[in-house]
Backbone as a printed PyTorch tensor [residue, N CA C, xyz], in Angstrom:
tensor([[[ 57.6680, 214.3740, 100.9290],
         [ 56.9370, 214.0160,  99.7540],
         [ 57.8130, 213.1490,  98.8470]],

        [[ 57.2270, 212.0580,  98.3090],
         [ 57.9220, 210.7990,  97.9740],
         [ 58.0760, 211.4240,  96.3770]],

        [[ 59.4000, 210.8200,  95.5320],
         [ 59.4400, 211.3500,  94.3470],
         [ 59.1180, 210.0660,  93.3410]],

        [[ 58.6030, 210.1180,  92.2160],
         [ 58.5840, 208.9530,  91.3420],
         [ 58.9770, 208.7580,  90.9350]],

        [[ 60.3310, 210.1480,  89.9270],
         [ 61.1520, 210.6390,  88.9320],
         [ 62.5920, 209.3700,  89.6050]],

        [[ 62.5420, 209.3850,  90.5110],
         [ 63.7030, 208.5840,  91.2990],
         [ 63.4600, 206.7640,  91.0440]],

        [[ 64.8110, 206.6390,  89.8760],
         [ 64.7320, 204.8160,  90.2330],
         [ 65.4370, 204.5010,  90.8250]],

        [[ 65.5220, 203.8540,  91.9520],
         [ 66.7350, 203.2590,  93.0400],
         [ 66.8780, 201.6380,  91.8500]],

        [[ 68.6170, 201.7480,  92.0600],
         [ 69.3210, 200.2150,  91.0860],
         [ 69.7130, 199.3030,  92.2440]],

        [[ 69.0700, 198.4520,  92.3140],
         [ 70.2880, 197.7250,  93.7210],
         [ 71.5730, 197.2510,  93.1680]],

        [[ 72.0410, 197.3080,  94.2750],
         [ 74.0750, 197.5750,  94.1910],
         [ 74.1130, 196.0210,  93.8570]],

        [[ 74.9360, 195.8050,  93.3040],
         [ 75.5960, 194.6140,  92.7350],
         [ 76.6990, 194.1740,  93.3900]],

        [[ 76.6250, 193.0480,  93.8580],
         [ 77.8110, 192.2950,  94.6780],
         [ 78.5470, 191.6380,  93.8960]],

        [[ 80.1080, 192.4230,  94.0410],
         [ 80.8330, 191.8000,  92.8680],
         [ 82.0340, 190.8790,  93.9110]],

        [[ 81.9990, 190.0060,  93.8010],
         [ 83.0020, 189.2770,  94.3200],
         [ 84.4710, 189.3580,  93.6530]],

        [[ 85.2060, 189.3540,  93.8260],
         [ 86.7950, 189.2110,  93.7390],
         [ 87.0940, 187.6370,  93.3530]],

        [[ 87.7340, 187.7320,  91.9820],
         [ 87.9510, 186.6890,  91.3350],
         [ 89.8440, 186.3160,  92.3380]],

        [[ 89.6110, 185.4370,  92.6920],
         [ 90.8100, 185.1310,  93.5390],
         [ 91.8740, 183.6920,  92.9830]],

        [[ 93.0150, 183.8940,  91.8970],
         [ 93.5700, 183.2460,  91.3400],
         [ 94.5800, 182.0050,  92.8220]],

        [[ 94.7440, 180.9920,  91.7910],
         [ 94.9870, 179.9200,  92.7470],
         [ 96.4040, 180.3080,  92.5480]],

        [[ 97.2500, 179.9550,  93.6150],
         [ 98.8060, 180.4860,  93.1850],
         [ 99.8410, 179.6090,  92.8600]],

        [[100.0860, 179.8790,  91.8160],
         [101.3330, 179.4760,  90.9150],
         [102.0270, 178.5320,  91.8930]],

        [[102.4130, 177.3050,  91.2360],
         [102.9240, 176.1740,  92.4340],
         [104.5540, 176.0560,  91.3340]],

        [[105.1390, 175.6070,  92.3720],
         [106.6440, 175.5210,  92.0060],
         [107.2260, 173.5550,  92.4440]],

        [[108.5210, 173.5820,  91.5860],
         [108.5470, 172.1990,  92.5160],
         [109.9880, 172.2710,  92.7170]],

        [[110.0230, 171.4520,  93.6610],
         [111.8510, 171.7550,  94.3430],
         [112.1970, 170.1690,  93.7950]],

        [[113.5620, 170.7250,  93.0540],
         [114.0170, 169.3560,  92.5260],
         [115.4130, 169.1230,  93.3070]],

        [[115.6830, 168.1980,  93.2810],
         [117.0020, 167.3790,  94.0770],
         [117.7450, 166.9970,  92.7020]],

        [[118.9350, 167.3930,  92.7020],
         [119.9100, 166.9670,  91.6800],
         [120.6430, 166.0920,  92.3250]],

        [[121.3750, 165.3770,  91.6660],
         [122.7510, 164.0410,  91.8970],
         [124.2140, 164.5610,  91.8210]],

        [[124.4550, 164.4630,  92.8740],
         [125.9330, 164.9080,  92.8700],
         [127.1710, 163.3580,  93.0930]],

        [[128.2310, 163.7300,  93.0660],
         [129.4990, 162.6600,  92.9510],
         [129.9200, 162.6210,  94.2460]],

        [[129.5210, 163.3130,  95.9020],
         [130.1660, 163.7200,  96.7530],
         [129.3870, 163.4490,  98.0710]],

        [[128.1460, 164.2390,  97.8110],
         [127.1270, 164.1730,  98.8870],
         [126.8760, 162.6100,  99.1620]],

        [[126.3820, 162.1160, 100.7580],
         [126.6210, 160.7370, 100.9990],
         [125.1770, 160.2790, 100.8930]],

        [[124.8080, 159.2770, 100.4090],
         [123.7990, 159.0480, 100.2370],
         [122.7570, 159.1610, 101.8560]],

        [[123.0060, 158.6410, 102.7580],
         [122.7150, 158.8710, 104.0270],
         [122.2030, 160.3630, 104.3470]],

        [[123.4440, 161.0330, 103.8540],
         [123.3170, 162.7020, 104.5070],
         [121.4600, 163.2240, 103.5660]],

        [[121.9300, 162.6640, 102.3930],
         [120.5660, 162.9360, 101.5720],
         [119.4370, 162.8770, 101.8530]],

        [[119.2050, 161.8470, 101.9170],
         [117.9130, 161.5040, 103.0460],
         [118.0200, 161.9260, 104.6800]],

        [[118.8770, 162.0750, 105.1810],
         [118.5840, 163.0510, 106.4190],
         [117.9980, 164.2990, 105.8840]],

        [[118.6590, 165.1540, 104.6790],
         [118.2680, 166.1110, 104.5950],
         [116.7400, 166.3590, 104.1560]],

        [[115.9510, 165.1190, 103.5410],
         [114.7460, 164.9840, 103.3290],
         [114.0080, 165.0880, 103.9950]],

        [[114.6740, 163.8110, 105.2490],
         [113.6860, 163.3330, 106.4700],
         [113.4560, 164.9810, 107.1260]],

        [[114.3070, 165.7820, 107.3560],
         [114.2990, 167.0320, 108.5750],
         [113.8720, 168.2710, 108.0290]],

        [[113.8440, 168.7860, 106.1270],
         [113.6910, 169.5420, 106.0400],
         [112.4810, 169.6440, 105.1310]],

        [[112.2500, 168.3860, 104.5210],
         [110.9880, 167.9950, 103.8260],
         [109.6790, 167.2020, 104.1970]],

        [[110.6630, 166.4870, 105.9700],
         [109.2390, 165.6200, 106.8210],
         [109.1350, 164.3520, 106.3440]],

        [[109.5960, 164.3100, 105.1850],
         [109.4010, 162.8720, 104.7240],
         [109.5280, 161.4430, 105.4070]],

        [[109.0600, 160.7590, 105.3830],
         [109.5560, 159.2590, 105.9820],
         [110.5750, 158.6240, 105.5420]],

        [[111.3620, 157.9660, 106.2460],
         [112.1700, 156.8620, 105.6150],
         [111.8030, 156.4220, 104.0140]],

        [[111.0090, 155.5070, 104.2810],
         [111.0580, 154.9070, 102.9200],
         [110.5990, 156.0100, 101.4300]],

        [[109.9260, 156.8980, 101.6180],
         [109.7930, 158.1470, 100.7940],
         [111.2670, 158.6100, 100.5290]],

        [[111.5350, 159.1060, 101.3330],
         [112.9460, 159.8940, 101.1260],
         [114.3850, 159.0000, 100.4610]],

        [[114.3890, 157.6960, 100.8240],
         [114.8280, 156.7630, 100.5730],
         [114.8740, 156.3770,  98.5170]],

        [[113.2950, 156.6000,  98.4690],
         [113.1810, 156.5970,  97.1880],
         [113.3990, 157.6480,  96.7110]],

        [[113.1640, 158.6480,  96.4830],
         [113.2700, 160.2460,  96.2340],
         [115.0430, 160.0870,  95.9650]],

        [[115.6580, 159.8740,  96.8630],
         [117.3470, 159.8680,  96.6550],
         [117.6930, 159.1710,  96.0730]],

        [[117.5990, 157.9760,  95.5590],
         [117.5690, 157.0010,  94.4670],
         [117.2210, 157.0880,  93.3310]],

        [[115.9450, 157.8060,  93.0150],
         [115.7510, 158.3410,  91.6120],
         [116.5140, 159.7450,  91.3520]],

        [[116.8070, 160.3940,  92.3230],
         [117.9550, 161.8500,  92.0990],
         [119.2120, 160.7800,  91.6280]],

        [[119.4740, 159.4540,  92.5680],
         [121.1140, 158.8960,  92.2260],
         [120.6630, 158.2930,  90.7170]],

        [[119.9260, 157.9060,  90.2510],
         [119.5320, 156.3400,  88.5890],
         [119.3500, 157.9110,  87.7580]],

        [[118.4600, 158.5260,  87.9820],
         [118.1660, 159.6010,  86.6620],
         [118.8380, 160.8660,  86.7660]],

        [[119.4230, 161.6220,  88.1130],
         [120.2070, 162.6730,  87.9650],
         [119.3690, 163.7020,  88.2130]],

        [[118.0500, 163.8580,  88.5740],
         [117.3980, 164.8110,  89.3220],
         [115.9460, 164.0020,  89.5760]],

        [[115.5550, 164.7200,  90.9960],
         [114.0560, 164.3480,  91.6810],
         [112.8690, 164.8040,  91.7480]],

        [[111.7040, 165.2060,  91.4710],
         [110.8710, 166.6180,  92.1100],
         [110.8210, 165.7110,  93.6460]],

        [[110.8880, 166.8640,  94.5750],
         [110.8520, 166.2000,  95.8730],
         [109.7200, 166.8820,  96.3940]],

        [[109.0810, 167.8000,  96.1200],
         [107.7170, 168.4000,  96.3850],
         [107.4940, 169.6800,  95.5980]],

        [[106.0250, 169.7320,  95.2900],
         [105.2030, 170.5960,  94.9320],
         [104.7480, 171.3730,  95.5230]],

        [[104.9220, 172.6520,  95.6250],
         [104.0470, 173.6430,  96.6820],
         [104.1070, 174.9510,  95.9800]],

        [[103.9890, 176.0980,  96.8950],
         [103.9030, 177.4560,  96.5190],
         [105.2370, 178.0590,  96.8610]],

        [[105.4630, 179.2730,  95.6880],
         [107.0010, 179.5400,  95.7010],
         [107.4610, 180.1270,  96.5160]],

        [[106.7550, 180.5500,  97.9180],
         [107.5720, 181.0080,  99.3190],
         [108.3560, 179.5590,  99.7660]],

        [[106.7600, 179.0510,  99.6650],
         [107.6630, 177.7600, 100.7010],
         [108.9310, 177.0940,  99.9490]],

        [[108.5590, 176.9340,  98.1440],
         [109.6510, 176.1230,  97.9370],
         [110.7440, 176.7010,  98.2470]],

        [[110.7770, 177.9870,  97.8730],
         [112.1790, 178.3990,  98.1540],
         [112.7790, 178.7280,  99.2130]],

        [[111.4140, 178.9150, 100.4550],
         [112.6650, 178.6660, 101.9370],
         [112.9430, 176.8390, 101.8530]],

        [[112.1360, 176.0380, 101.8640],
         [113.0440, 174.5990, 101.6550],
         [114.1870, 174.6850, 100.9290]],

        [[114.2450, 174.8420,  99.4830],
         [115.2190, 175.0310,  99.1090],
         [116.5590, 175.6360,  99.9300]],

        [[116.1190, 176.9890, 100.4870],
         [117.2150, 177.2940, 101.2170],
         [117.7530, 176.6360, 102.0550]],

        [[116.9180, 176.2690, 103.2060],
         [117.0100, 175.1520, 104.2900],
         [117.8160, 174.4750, 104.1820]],

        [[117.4980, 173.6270, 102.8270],
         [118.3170, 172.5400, 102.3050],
         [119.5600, 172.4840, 102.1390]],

        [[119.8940, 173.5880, 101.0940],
         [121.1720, 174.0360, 100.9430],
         [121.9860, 174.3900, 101.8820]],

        [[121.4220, 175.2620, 102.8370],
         [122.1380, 175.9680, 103.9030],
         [123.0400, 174.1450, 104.7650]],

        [[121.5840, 173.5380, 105.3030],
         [122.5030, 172.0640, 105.7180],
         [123.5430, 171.7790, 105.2670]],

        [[123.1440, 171.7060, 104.1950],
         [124.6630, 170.7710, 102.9510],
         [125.8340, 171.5630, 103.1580]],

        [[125.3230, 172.8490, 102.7870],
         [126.5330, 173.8000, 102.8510],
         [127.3790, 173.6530, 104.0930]],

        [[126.4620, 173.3560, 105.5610],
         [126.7840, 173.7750, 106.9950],
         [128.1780, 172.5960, 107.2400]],

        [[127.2050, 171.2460, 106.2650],
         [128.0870, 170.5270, 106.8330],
         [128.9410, 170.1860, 105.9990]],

        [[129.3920, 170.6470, 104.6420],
         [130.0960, 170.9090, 103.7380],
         [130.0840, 170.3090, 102.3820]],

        [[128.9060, 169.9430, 102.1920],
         [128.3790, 169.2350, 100.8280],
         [127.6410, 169.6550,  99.5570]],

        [[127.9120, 169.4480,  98.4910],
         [127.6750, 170.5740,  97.3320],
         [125.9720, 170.1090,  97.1950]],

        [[125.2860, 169.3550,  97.7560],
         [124.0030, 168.7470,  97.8200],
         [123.2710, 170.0930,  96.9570]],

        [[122.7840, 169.8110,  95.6280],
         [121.8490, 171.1960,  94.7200],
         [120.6200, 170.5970,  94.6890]],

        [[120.0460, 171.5220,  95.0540],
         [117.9640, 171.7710,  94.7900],
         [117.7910, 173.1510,  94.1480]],

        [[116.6610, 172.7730,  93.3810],
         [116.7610, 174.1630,  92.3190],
         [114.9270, 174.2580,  93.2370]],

        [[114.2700, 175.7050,  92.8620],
         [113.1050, 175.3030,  92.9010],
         [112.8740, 176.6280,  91.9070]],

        [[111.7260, 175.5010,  90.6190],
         [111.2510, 176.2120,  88.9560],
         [109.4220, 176.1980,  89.1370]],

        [[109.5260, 176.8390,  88.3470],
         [107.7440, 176.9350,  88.2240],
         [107.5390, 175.2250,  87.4870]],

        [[106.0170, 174.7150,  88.1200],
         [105.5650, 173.6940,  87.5330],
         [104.9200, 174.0770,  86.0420]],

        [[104.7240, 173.2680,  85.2690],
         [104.2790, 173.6090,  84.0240],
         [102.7480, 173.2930,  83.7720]]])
């Protein structure tokens, strides 16, 4: 026997508000030591970049004293970052990349 006293509510589909994630950028500083060459290798192999990209990228780190060399999310920047460093370090060059939150 059916009741009347009974209001059925239909359920509400709540979706999940899903934030975009915080992007970081890995900057290339200018050092007195690192060879300009080694620099851009380290672009070309650990950032993918092309020649003439990377080329420029190390040139504005050498005229202004730092680069953003890419924008991404802060896992990745900071294994590049590491990457990076670790090279320089391997092959004995003070080569610095920071990676900061974008603003």
């Amino acid at each position: 026997m059916p009741r009347d006293d009974i209001a059925l509510k239909p359920k509400q589909i709540v979706k999940p508000k899903l934030e975009k994630p915080k992007l970081y950028k890995v900057i290339l500083f200018n050092d007195d030591y690192t060879p300009r060459e080694f620099v851009v290798l380290v672009l070309k192999v650990v950032f993918r970049m092309g020649a003439d990209i990377s080329q420029r990228v190390m040139m504005t780190a050498h005229k202004l004293g730092s680069s953003v060399v890419v924008v991404c999310t802060k896992d990745i920047a900071e294994t590049k970052v590491k990457e990076a460093m670790d090279l320089a370090k391997d092959a004995g060059f003070p080569l610095m990349f920071k990676a900061e939150p974008e603003e």
